[in-house]
Backbone bond lengths (Angstrom), bond angles and torsions (degrees), N, CA, C in turn:
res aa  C-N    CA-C-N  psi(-1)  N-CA   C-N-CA  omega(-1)  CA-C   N-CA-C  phi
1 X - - - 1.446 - - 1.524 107.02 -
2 X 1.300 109.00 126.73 1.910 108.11 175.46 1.314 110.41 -108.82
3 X 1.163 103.30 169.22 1.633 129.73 -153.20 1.948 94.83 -56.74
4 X 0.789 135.66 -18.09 1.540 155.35 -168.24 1.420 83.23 -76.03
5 X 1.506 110.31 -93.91 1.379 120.97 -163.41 1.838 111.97 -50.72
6 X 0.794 117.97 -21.69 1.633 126.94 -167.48 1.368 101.27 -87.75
7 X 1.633 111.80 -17.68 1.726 104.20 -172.10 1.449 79.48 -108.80
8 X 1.002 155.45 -93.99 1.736 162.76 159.33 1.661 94.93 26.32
9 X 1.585 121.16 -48.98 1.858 119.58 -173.61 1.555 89.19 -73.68
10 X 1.509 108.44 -47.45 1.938 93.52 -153.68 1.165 96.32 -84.99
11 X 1.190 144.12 -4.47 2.161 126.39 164.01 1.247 82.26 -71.75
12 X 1.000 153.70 -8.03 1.674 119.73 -175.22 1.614 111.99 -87.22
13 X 0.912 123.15 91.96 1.644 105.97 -171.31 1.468 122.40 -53.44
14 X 0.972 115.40 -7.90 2.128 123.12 179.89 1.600 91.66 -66.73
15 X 1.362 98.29 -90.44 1.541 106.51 159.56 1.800 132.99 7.94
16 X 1.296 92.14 -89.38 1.206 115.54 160.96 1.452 134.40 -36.18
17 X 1.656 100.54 -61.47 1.588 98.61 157.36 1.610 125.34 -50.08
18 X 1.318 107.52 -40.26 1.608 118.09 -179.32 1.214 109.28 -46.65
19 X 1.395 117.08 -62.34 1.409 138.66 -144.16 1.632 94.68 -81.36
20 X 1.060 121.40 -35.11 1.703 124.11 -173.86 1.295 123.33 -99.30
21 X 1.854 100.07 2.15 1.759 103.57 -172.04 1.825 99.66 -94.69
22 X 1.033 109.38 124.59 1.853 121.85 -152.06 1.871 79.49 -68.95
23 X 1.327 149.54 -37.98 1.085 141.39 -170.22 1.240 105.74 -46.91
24 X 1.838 109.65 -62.58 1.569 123.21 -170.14 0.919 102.39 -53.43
25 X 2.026 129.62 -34.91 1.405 140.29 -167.86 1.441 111.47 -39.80
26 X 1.581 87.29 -57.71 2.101 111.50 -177.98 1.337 116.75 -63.33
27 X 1.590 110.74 -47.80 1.345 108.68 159.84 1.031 128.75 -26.95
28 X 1.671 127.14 -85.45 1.397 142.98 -175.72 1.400 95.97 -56.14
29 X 1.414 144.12 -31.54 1.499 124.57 172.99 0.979 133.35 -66.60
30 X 1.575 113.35 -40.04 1.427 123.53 127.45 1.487 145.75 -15.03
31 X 0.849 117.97 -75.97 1.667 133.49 166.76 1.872 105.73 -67.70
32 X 0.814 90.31 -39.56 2.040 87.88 167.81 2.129 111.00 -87.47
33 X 0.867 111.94 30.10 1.574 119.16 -177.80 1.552 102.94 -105.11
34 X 0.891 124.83 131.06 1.379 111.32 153.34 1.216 145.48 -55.23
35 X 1.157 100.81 -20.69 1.909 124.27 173.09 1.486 104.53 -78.02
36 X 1.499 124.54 -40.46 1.670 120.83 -177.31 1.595 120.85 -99.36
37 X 1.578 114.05 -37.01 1.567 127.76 -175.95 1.694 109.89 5.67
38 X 1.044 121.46 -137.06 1.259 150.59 -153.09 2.133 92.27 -38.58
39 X 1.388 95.07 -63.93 1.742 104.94 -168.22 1.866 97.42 -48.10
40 X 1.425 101.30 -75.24 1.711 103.98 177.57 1.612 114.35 -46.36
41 X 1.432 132.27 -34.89 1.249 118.03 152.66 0.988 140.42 -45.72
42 X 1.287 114.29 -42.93 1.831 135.14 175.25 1.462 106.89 -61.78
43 X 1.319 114.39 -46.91 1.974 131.84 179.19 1.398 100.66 -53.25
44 X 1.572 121.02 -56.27 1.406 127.47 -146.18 1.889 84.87 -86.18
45 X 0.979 144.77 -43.94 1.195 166.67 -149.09 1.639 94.85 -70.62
46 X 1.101 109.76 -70.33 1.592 116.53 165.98 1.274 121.21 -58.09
47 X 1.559 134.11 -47.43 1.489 141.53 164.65 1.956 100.73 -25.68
48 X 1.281 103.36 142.06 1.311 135.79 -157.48 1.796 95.66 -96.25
49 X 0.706 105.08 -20.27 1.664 104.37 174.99 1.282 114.62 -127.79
50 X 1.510 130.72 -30.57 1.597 130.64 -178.45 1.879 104.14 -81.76
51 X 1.503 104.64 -40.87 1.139 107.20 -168.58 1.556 122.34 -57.54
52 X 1.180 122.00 -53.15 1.459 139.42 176.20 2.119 94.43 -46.98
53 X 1.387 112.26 -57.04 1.519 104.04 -177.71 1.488 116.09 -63.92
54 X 1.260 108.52 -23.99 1.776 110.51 -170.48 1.727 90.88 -80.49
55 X 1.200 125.65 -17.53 1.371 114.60 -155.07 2.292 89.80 -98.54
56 X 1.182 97.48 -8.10 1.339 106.25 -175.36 1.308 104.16 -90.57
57 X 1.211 115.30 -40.01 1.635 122.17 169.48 1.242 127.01 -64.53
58 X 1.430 104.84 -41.81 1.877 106.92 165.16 1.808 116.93 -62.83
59 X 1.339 102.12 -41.51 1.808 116.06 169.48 1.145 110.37 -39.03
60 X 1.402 109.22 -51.50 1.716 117.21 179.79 1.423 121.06 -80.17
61 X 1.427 107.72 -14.19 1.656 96.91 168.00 1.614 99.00 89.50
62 X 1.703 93.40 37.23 1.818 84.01 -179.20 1.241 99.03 -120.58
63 X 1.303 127.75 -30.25 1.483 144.54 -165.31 1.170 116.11 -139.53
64 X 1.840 115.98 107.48 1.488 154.14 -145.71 1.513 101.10 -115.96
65 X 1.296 99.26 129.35 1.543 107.04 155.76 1.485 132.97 -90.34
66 X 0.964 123.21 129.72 1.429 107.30 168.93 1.479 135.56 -47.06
């Protein structure tokens, strides 16, 4: 990702909030672990408040499934 694309995500404020809210932080550390992946994705995916942002993050081409 270059310096272009990295300023283009953070003017977006949707984005932005996501990416800097330390909750989502744990999330995605989570679901990117090897110990949680796919199952803790599926959990957070359904969650009533994480889910709707993770589904904003994949929209944007930030957050990939296997």
């Amino acid at each position: 990702m270059d310096d272009e694309e990295v300023t283009k995500i953070l003017s977006n404020d949707a984005l932005r909030s996501i990416l800097l809210d330390p909750k989502m932080q744990q999330v995605m550390e989570e679901c990117a672990s090897d110990g949680g992946g796919a199952g803790k994705l599926r959990y957070y995916m359904m969650h009533d408040d994480f889910g709707p942002k993770l589904r904003v993050l994949m929209n944007a081409g930030l957050l990939k499934v296997a």
